[in-house]
Structures are given as structure tokens and as C-alpha cells.
N, C-alpha and C positions, 0 to 999 in steps of 0.2 A: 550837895545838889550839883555841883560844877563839875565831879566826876562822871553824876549817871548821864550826865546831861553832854557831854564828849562822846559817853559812851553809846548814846542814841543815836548823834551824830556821824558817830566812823561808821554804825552798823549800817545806815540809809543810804552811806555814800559809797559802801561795796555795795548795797543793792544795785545802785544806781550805774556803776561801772559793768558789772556782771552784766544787768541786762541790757547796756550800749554796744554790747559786742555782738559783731555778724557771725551767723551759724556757720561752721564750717563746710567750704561747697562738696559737695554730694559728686564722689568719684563716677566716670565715666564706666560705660559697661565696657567691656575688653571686646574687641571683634571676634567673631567667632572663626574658625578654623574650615580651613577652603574644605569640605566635605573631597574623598575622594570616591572618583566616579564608583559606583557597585556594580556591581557584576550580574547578570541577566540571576534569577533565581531559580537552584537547582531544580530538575526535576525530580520523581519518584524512582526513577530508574537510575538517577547517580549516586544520589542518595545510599541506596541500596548497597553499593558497589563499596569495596575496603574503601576504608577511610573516610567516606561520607564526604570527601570535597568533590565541587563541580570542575567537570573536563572541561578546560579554556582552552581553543586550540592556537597553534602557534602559528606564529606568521610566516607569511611563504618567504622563502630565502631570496632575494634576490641575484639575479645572475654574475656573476664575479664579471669584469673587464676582457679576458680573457676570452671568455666564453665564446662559442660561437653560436648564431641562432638556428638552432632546428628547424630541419623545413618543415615548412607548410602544408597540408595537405586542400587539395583546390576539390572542387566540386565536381569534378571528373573522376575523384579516387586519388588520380598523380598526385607525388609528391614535388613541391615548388621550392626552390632557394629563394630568400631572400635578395634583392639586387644589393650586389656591394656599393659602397660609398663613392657618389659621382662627383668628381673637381670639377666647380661649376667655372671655375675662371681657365681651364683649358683651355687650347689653343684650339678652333672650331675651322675646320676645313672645308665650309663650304664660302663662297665669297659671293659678295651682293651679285645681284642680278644686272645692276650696271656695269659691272665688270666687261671689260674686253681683254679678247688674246691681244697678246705684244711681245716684241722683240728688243727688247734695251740694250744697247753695244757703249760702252765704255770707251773713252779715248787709250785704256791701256790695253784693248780687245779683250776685255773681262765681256760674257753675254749672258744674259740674264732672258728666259722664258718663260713667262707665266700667263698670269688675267692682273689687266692694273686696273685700279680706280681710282678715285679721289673720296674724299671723304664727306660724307652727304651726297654725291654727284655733283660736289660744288666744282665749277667752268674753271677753266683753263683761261686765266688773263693774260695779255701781250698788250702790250704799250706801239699800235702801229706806227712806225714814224714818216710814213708816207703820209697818212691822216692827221700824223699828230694827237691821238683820239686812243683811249684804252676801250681794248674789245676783251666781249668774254664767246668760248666756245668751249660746249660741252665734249668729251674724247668721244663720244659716239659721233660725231661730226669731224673728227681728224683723220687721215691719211696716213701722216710720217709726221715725226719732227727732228728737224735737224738744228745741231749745234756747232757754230765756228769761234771759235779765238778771233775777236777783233782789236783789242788791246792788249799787249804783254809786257810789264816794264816788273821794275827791282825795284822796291822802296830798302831807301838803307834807313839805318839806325842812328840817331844823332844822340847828341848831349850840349848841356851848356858850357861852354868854352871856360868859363870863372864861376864861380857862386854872385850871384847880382849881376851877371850879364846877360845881355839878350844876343850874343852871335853866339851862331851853333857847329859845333864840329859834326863834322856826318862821319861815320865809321865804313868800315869793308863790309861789315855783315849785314844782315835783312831778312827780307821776303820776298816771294813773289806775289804779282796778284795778276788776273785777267781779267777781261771786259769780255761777254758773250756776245754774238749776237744769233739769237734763233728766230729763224722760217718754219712757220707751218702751213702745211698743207692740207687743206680740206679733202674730203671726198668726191667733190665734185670739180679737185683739178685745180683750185684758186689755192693762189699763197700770202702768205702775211710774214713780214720783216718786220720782226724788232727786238722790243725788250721781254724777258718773261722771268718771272717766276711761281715756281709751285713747288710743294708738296705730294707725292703720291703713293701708292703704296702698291707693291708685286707679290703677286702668290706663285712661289713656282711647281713645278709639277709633283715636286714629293712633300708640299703642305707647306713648307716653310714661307714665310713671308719675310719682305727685307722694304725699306724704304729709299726711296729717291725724289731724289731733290731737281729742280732746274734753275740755275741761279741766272741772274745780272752779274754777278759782279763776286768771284772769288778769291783767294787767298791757299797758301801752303799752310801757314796756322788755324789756317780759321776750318780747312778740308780737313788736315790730317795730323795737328798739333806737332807739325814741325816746327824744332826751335829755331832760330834767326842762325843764318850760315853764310856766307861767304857766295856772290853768284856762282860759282862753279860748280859748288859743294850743293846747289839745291836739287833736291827732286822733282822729277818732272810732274806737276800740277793731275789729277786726273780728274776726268767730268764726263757725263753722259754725251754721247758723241750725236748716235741717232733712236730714234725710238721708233718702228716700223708696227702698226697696226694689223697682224695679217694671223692668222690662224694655220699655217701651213705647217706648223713643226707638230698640232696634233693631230694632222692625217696619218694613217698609216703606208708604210711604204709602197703597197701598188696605188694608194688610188695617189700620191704623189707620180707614181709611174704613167696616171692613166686622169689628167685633170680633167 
């Protein structure tokens, strides 16, 4: 009795195990495969034709680099070129309409003729020192402007005498520097003494443009990156001398004959 009765036992407790087990999970479907696009379907007429496949036609070549492009034909019949390729950052030859004629002379008689302006028609400041008072005037209200040397001296070059001292050896060598002082004159005859400076800009007659300066207060390094030399050995400083407002170099020669 002790055997079948074991024997009853093992057979209920593999039931019992067998059916505590989870079904095995149920594989996923595979994604299907990107379909590739089809092709329009033949007609009767290709069909027809050897080999029964449809005529796909081929894509237009495009123009190699090289190429150039065929003209145009315009609605007149004419054949038209293409406009070739325009540098939009060229240098543009016509200058603002606040421009005036002028005359620019150099203290080294370099002369410069064109149309000046400033930039926005931004005024012309001077520091009057009769007033004591800074003015502004636009060049459409100028005459002349003139430029004198009121200060000229030699800065020399120093060093410290010791490491940790404070007296200083001054050397032979240097710079120069000047002190201006510029008069302008209006149109109407009045003038103003003082301090100036500006920025401006000249177009001269064959398109080119150049800029100039009217300082306060210059230098041989600071104008022309001269190194520090010896007073003898300096070059003479150069600066716009005078600037005459007057249109007279674009008349042509009789009616300069015949004002």
C-alpha cells in the first residue's frame, strides 16, 4: 500500500507542476518590408513592343559647371544672354548727394580733387576757443578750412635709471608730435578758431576714394609708423594744409577762360 500510494503522490505533483508553468509568450509579427514604390502600369502599346517592359524615361542631365547657358529667346523673336554674375560689394561710383567739390593740399603739396563728404552728413565739430563752446557745422555751410602747426616739440624716450627706481634717463631718440590749430570759414565770410577734429572721405575724378583725417593733435608714429629716431634723423610730419570748397577744376577750360 505504501508504494502505490508514493506512486499516486509523485503522479499529482508533476500534474501540479506542469500545469503552474506560464505559456510560452507568442513571438512578435516581423515588420513588413518598406514596399518599393511601382511603377505607373504599362499600357497596351508597350506591352506590345519586344520584351513587354514599360518605357521609364530617363532623367534630364543636368548642366555640368562648365557649361554655359544658352540664350534666351525674348518675345520679340531676339535672342537674349543671360546677365553674367554681378560683385555686389564693388566699389560704386556714384557718391551721396551731400557730396561737394573740394580741393585738399597736403603740407607736403600732395592735392587731392574730388567730391568730400562725411558719413551720414554727420557736422563738422570745432572746439571754438573764443566761446569756449563746441560747434557743429555742416560742409555745405563751409568756405575753406585751414590748417597751422601751433605746437612742435620732440618727445624723447626714457627708461628707468635701476630696476626699483623711480629716476628716469631720457635717451637721444623719439618722436615728434604737433598741436593744430584750424580756422574755418563759412560762406557767408565768418570764421571760427580752434580745435577740430574729423573723419572724411574724397572721391577723386577716376572713381577712386581715399580718406582724410583733420586731427588736434598728431604724431610721426601715430601718422606714418615711424620708428623713434634721433631729432635730426625725423621726417617731416605731413597733415592736410588747406581744404578749398570750390568746383572750378571741373569746368572745362574756356568756360574757366570766360567766368
Amino acid at each position: 500500500m505504501s508504494k502505490r500510494w508514493w506512486g499516486f503522490a509523485f503522479v499529482a505533483l508533476a500534474a501540479l507542476a506542469t500545469a503552474g508553468e506560464a505559456e510560452p509568450p507568442t513571438p512578435k509579427p516581423k515588420p513588413k518590408a518598406k514596399e518599393e514604390p511601382s511603377l505607373p502600369a504599362p499600357t497596351d502599346d508597350e506591352l506590345d513592343k519586344p520584351g513587354g517592359k514599360p518605357i521609364v524615361p530617363r532623367p534630364t542631365p543636368l548642366p555640368e559647371p562648365d557649361d554655359k547657358a544658352a540664350p534666351e529667346p525674348d518675345q520679340g523673336g531676339a535672342q537674349k544672354t543671360r546677365p553674367e554674375h554681378v560683385n555686389p560689394f564693388r566699389e560704386r561710383v556714384a557718391f551721396p548727394k551731400y557730396a561737394r567739390p573740394a580741393r585738399i593740399t597736403y603740407s607736403d603739396q600732395r592735392v587731392l580733387e574730388g567730391h568730400v563728404w562725411a558719413r551720414a552728413d554727420k557736422p563738422l565739430r570745432i572746439y571754438n576757443r573764443a566761446q569756449r563752446a563746441h560747434q557743429d557745422y555742416f560742409l555745405a555751410d563751409l568756405q575753406r578750412i585751414e590748417v597751422k602747426p601751433e605746437i612742435e616739440e620732440f618727445e624723447r624716450d626714457w627708461r628707468w635709471k635701476n630696476q626699483g627706481s623711480s629716476e628716469k634717463v631720457y635717451l637721444d631718440t623719439g618722436y615728434l608730435w604737433t598741436q593744430f590749430l584750424t580756422t574755418i570759414t563759412l560762406r557767408d565770410g565768418t570764421s571760427v578758431v580752434g580745435d577740430c577734429v574729423g573723419q572724411f572721405t574724397i572721391q577723386l575724378l577716376d572713381g577712386q576714394r581715399e580718406s582724410w583725417v583733420l586731427y588736434k593733435k598728431l604724431n610721426n608714429r601715430q601718422a606714418a609708423g615711424v620708428p623713434n629716431k634721433k631729432r635730426d634723423e625725423q621726417p617731416p610730419l605731413v597733415y592736410i594744409k588747406t581744404v578749398e570748397f570750390t568746383d572750378d577744376f571741373l569746368k572745362k577750360p574756356e568756360e574757366k577762360a570766360n567766368p
